[in-house]
The first five atom37 places (N, CA, C, CB, O) and aatype in JSON, in Angstrom:
{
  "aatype": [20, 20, 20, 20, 20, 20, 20, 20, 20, 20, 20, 20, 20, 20, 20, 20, 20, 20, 20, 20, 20, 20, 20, 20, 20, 20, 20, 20, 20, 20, 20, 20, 20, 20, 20, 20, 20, 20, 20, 20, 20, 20, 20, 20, 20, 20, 20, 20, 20, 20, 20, 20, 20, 20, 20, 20, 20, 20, 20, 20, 20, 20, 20, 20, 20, 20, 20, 20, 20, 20, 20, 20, 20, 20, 20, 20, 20, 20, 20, 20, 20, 20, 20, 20, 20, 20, 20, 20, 20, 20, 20, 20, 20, 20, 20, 20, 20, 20, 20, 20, 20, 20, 20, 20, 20, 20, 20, 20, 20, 20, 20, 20, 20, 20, 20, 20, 20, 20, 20, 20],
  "atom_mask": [
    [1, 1, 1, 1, 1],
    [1, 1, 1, 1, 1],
    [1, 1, 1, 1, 1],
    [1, 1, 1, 1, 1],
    [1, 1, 1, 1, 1],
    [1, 1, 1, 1, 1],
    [1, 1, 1, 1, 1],
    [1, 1, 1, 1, 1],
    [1, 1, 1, 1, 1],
    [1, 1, 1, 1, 1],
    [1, 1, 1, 1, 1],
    [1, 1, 1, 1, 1],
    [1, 1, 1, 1, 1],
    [1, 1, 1, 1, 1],
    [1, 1, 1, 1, 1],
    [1, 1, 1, 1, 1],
    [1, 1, 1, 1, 1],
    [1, 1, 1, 1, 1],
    [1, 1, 1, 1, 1],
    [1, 1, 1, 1, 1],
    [1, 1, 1, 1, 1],
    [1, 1, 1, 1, 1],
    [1, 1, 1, 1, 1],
    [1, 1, 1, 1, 1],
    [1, 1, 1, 1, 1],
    [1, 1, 1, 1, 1],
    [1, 1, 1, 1, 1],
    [1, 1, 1, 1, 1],
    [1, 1, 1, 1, 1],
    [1, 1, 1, 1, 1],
    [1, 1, 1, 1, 1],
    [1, 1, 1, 1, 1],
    [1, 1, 1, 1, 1],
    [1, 1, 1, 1, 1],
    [1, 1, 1, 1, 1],
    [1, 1, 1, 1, 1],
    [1, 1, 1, 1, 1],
    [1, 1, 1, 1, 1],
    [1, 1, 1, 1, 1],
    [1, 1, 1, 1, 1],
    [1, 1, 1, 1, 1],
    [1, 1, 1, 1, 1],
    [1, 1, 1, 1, 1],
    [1, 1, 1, 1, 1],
    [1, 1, 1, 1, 1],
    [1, 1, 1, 1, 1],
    [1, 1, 1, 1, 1],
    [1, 1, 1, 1, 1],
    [1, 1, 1, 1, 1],
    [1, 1, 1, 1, 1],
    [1, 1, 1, 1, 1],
    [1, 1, 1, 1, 1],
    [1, 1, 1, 1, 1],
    [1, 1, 1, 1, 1],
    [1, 1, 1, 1, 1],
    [1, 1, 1, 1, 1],
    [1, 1, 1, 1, 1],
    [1, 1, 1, 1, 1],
    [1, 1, 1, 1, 1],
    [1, 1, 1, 1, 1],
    [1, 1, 1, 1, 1],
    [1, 1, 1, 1, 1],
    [1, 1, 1, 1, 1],
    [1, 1, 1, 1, 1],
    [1, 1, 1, 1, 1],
    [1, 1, 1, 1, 1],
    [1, 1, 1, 1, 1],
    [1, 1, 1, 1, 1],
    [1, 1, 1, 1, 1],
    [1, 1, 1, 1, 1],
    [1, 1, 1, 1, 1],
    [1, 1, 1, 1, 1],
    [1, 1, 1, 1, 1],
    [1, 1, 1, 1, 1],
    [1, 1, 1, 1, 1],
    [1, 1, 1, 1, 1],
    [1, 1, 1, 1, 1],
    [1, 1, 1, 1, 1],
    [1, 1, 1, 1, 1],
    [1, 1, 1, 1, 1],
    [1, 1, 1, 1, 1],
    [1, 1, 1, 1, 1],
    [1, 1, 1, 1, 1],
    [1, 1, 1, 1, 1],
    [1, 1, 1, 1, 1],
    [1, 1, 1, 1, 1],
    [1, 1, 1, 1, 1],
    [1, 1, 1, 1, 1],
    [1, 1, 1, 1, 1],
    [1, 1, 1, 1, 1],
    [1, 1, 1, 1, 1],
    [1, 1, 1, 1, 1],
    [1, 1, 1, 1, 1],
    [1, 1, 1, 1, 1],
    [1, 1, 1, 1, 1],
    [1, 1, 1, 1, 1],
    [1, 1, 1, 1, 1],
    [1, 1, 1, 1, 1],
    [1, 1, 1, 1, 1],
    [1, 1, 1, 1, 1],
    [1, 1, 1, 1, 1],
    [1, 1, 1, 1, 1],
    [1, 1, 1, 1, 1],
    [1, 1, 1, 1, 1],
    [1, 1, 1, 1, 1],
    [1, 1, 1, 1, 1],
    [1, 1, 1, 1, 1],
    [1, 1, 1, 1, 1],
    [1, 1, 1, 1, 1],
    [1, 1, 1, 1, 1],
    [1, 1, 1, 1, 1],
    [1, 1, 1, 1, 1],
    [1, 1, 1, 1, 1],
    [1, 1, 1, 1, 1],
    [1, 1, 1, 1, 1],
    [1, 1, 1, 1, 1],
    [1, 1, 1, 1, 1],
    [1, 1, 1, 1, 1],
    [1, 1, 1, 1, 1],
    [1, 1, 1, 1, 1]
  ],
  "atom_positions": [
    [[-1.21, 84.59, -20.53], [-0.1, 83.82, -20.0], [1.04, 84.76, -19.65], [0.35, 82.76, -21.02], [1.26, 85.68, -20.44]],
    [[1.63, 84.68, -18.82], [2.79, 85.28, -17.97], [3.78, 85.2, -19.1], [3.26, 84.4, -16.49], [4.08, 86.38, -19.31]],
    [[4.49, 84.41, -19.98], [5.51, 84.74, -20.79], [5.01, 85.82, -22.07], [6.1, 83.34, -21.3], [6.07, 86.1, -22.63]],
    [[4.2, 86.35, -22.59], [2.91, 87.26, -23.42], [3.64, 88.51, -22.64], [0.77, 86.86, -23.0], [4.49, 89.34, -22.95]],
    [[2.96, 88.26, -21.59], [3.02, 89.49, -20.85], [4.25, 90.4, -20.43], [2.5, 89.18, -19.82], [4.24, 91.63, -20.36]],
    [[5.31, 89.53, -20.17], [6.67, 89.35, -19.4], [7.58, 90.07, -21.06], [7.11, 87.13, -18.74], [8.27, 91.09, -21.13]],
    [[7.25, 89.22, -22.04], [7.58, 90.07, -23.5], [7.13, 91.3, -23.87], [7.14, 89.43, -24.6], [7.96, 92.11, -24.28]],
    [[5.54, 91.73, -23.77], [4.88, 93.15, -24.39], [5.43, 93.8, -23.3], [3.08, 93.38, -24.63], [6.01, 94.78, -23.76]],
    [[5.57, 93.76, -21.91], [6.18, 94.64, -20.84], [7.8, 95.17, -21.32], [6.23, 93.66, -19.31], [8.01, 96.3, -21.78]],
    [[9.0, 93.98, -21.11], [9.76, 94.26, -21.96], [9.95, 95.37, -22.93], [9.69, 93.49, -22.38], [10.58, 96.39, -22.66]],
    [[9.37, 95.12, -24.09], [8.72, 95.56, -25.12], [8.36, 96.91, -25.0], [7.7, 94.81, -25.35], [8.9, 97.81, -25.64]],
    [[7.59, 97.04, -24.3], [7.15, 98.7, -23.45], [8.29, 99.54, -23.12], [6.38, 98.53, -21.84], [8.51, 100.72, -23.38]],
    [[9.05, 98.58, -22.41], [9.8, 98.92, -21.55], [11.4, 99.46, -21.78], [9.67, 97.91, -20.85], [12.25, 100.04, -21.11]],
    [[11.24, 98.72, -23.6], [12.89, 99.08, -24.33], [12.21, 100.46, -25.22], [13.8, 97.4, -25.72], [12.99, 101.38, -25.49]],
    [[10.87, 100.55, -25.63], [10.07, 101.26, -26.33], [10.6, 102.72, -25.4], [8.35, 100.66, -26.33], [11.1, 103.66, -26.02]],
    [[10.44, 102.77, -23.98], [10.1, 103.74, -23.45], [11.81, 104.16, -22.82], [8.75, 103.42, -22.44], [11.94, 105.18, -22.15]],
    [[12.61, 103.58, -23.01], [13.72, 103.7, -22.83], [14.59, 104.24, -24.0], [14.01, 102.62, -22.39], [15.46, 105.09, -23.82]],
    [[14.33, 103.74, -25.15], [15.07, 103.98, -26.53], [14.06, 104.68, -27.45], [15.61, 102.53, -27.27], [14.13, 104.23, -28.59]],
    [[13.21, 105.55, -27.31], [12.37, 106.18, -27.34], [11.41, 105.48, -28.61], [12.89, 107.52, -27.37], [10.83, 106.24, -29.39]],
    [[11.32, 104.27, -28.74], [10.65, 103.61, -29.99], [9.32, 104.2, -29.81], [10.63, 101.87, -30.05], [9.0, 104.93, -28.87]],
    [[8.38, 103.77, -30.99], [6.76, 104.83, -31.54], [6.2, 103.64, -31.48], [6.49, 105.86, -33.35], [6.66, 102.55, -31.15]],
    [[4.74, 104.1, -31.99], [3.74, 102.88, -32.4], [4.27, 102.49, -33.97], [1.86, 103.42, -32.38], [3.92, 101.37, -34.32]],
    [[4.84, 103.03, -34.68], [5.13, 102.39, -36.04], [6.56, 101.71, -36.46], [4.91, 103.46, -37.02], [6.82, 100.84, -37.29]],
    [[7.38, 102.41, -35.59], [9.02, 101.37, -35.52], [9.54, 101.14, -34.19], [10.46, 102.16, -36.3], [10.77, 101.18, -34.11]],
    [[8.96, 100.94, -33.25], [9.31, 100.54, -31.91], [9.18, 98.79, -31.52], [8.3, 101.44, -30.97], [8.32, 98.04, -31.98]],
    [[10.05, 98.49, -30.77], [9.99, 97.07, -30.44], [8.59, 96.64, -30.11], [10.89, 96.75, -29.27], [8.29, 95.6, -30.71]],
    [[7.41, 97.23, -29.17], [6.17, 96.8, -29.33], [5.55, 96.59, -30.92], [5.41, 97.78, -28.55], [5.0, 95.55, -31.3]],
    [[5.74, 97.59, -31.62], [5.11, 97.12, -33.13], [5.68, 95.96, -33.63], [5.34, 98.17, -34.29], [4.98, 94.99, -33.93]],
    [[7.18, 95.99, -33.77], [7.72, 94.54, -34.4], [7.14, 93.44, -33.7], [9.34, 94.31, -34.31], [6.71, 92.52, -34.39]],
    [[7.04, 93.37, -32.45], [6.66, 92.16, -31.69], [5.33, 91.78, -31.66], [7.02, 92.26, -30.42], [5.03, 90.61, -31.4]],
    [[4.11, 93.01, -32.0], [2.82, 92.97, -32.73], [2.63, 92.24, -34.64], [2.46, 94.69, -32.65], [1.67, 92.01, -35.37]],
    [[3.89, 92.15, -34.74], [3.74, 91.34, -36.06], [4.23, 89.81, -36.34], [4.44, 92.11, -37.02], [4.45, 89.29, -37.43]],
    [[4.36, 89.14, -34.85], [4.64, 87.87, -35.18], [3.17, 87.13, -34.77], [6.05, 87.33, -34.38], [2.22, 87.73, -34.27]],
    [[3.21, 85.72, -35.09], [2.11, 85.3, -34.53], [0.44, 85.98, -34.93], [2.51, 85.5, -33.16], [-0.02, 86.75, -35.79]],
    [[0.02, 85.38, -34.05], [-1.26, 86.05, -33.71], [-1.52, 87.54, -33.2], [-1.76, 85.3, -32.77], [-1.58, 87.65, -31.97]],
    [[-1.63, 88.36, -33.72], [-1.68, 90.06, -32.71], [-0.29, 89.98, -32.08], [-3.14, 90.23, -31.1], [-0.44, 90.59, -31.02]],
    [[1.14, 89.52, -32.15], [1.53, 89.24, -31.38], [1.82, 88.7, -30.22], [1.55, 89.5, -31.49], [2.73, 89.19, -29.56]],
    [[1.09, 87.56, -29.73], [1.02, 86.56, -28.73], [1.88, 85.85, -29.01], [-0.05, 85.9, -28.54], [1.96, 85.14, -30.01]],
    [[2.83, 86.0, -27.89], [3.8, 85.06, -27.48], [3.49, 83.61, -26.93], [4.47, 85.69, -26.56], [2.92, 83.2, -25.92]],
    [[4.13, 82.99, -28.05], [3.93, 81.26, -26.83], [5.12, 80.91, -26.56], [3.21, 79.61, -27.53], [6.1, 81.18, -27.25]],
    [[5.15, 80.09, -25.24], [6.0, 79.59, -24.0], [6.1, 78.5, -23.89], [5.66, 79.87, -22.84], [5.4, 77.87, -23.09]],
    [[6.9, 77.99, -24.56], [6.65, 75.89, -24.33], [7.37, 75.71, -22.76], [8.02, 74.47, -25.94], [8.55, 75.52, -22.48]],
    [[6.44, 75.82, -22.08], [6.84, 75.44, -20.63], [6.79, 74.5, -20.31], [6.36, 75.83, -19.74], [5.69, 74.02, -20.58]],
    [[7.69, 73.56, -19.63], [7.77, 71.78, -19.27], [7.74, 72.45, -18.0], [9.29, 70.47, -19.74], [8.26, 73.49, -17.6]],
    [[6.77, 71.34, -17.31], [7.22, 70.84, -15.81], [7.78, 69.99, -15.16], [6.63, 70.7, -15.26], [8.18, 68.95, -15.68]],
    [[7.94, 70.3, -13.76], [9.27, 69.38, -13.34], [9.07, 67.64, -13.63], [9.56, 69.63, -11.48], [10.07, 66.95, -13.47]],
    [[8.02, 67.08, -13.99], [7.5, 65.73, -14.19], [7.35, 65.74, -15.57], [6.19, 65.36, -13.44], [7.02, 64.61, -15.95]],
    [[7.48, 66.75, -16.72], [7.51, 66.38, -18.02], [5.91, 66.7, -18.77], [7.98, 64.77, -18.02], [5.57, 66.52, -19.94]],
    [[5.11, 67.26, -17.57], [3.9, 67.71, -18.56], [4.23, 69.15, -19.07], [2.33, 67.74, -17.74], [5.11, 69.93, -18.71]],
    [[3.4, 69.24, -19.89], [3.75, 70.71, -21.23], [2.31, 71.42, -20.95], [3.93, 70.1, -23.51], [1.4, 71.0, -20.23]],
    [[2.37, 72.53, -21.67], [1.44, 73.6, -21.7], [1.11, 73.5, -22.73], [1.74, 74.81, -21.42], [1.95, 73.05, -23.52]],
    [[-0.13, 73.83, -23.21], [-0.72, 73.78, -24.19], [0.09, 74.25, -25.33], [-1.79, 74.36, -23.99], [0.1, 73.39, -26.22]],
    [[0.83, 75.4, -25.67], [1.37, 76.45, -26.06], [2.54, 75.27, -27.08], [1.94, 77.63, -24.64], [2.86, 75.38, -28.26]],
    [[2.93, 74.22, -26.11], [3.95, 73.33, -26.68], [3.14, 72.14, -27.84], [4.78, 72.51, -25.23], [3.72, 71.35, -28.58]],
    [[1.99, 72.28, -27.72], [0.98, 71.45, -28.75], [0.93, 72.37, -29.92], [-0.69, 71.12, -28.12], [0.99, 71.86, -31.04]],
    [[0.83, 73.64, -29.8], [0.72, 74.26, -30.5], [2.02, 74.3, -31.59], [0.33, 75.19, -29.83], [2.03, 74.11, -32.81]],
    [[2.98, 74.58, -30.75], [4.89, 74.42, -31.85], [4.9, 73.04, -32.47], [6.81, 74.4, -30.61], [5.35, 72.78, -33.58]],
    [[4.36, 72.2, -31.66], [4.44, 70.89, -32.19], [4.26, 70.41, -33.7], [3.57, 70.27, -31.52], [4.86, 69.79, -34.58]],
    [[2.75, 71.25, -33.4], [1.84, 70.75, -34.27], [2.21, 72.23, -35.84], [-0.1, 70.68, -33.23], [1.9, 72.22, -37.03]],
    [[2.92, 73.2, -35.05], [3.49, 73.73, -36.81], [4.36, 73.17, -36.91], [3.95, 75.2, -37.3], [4.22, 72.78, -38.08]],
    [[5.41, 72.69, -36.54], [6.88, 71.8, -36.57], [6.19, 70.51, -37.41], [7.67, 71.25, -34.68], [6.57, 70.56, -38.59]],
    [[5.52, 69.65, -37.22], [5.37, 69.09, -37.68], [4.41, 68.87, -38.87], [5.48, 68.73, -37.0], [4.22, 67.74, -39.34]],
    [[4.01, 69.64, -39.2], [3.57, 70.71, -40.23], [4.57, 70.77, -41.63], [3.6, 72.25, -39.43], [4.28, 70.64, -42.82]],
    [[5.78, 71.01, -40.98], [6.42, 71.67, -41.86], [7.12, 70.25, -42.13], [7.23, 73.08, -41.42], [6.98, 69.77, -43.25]],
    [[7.72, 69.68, -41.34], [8.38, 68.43, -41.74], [7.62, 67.29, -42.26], [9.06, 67.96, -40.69], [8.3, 66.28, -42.46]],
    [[6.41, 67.22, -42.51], [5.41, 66.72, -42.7], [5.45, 67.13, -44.36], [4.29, 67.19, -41.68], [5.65, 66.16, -45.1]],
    [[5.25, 68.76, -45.18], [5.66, 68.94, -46.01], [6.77, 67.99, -46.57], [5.81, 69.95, -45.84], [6.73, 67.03, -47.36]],
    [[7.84, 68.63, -45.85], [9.38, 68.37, -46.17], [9.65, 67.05, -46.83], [10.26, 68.39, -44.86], [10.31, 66.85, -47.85]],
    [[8.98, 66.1, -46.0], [9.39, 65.05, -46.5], [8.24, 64.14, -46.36], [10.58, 64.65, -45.93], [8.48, 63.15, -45.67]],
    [[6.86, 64.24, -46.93], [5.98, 63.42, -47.58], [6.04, 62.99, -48.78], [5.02, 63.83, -47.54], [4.91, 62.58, -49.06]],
    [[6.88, 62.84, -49.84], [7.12, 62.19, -51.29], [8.19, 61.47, -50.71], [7.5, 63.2, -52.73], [8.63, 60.76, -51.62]],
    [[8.95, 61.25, -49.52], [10.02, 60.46, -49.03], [9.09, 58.74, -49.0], [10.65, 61.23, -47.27], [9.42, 57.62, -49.38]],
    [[7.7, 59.35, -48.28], [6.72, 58.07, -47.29], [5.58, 57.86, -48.3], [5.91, 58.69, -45.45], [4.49, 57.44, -47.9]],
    [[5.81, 58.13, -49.59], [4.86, 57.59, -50.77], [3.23, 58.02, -50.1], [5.11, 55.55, -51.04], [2.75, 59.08, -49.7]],
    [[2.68, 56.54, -50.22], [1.3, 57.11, -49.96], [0.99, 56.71, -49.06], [0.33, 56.96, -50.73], [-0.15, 56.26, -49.12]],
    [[1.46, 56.61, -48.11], [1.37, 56.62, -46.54], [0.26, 57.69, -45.83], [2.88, 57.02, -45.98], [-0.32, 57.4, -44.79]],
    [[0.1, 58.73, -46.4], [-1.19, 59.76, -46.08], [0.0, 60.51, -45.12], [-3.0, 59.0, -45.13], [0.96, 60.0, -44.54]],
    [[-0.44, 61.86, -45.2], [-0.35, 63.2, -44.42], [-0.58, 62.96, -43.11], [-1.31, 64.26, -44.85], [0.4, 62.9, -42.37]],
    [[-1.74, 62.79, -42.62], [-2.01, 62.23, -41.52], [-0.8, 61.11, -40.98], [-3.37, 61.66, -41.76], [-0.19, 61.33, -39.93]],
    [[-0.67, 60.52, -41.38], [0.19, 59.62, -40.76], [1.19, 59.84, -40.39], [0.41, 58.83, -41.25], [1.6, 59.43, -39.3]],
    [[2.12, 60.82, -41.52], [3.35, 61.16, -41.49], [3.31, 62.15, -40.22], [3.83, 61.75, -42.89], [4.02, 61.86, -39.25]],
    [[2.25, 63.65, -40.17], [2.23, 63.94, -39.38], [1.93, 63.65, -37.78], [1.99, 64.39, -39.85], [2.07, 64.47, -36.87]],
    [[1.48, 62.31, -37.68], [1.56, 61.69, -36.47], [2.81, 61.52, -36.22], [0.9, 60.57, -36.35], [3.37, 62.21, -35.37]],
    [[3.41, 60.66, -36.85], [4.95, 60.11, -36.62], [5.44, 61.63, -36.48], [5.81, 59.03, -38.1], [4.82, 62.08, -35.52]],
    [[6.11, 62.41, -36.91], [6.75, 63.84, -36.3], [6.13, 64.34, -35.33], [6.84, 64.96, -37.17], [7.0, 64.77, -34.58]],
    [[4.93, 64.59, -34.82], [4.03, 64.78, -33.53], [5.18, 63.84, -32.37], [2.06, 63.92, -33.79], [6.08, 64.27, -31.64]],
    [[4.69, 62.45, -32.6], [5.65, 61.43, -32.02], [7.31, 61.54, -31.37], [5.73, 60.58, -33.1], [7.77, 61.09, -30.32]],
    [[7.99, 62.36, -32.5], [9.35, 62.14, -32.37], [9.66, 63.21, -31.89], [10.1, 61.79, -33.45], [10.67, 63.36, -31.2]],
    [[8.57, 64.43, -32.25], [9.14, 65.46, -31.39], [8.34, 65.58, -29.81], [9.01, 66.91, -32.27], [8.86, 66.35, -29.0]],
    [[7.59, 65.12, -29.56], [6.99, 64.24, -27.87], [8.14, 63.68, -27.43], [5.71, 62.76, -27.93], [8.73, 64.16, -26.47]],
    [[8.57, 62.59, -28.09], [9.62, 61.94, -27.32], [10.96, 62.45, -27.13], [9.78, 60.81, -27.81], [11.47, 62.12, -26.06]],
    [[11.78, 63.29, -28.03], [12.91, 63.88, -27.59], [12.46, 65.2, -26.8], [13.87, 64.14, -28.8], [13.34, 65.67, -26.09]],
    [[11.41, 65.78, -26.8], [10.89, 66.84, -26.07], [10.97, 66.2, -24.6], [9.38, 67.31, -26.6], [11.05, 67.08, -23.75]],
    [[10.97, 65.09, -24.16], [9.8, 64.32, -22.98], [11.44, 63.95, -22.2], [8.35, 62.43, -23.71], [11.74, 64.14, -21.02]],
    [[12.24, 63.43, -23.23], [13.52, 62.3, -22.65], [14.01, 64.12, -22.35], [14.8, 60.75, -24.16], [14.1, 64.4, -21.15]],
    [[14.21, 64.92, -23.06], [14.84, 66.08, -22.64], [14.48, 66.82, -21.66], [14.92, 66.78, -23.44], [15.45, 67.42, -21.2]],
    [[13.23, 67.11, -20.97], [12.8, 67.25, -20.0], [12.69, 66.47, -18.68], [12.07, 67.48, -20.36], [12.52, 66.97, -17.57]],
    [[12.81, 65.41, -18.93], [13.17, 64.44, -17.48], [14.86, 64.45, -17.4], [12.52, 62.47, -17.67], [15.49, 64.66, -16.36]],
    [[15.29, 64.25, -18.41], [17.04, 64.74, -18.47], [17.59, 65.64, -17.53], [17.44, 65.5, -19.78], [18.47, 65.58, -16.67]],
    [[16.45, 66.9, -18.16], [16.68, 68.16, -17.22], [16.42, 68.06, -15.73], [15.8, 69.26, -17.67], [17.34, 68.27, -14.95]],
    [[15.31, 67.78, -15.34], [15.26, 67.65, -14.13], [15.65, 66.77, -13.32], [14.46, 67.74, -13.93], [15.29, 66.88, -12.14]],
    [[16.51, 65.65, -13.71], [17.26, 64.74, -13.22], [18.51, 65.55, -12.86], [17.44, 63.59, -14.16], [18.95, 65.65, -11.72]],
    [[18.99, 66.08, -13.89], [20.33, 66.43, -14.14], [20.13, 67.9, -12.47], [20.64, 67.1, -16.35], [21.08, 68.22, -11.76]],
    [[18.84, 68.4, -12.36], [18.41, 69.36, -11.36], [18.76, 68.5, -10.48], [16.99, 69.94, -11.28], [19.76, 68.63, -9.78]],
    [[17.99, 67.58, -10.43], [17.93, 66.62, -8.58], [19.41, 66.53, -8.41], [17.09, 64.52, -8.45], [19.95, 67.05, -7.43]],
    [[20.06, 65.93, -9.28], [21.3, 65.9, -8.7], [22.65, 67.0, -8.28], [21.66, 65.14, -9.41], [23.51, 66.92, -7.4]],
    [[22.42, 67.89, -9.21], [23.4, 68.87, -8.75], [22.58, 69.51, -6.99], [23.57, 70.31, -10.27], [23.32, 69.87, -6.08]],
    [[21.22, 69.53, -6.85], [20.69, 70.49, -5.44], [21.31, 68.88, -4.59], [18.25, 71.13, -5.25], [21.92, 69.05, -3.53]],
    [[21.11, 67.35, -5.14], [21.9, 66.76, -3.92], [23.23, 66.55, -3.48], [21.63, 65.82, -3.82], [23.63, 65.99, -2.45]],
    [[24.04, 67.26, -4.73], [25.72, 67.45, -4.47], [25.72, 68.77, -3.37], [26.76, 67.92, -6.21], [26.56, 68.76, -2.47]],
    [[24.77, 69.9, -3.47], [24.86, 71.07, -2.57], [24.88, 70.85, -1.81], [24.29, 71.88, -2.44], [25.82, 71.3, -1.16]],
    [[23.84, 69.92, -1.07], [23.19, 70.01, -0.14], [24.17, 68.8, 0.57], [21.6, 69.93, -0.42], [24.37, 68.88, 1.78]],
    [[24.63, 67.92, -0.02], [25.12, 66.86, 0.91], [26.24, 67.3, 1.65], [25.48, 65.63, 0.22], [26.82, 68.27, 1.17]],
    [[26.76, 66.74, 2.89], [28.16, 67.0, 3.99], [29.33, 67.0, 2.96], [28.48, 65.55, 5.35], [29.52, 66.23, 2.02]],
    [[29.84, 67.75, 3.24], [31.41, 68.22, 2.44], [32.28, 66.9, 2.82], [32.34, 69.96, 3.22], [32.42, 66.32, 1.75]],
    [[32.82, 66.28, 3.66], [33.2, 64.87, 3.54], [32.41, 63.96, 3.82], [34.14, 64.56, 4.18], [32.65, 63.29, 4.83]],
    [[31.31, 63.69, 3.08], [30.69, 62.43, 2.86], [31.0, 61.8, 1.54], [29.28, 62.58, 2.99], [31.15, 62.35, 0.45]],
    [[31.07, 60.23, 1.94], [30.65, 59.56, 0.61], [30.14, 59.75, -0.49], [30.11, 58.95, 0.69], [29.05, 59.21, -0.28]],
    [[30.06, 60.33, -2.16], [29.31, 60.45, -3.11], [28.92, 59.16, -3.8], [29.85, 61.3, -3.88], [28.69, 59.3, -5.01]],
    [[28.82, 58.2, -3.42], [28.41, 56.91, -3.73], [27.28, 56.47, -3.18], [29.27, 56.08, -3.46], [26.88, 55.33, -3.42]]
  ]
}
């Protein structure tokens, strides 16, 4: 994925500038998060679909809040709880992404419209 890449380049790239090594250079630190260092990218599109990458945050986010507060929801099951946080973070993820690109459409149609026209 292009944001992976766009980071270890970076990465290379402050390495080879600030003379960082393979054992304390920004590529090594950034080799210790995650997986081997693989970066994920919760990318929304302009209609509100996600990249896989955003299933993935989801699903540790809700993980953790799932912990957090399962003796809150008795015996409701794990499963469940972690649906409902799956849920809530979909939906403020979803309203925030159409937000965004609303909030887009309209500022490119303030640009674009005649300097004395009507905004109504």
């Amino acid at each position: 994925m292009r944001v992976n890449q766009d980071y270890h380049k970076k990465a290379n790239d402050l390495d080879a500038r600030l003379g960082g090594d393979q054992q304390d250079g920004f590529e090594a630190e950034l080799s210790t998060f995650g997986r081997d260092g693989v970066v994920l990218g919760p990318i929304v599109g302009a209609f509100g679909e996600m990249l896989s990458h955003v299933d993935l945050l989801a699903d540790v986010i809700a993980d953790a809040l799932t912990v957090e507060h399962l003796p809150y929801y008795g015996d409701r099951g794990s499963k469940t709880v972690k649906a409902y946080y799956r849920w809530v973070l979909y939906r403020a993820w979803g309203l925030t992404a159409h937000r965004g690109w609303a909030r887009l459409m309209l500022d490119r149609r303030s640009l674009v419209q005649a300097p004395n026209a009507p905004r109504d």
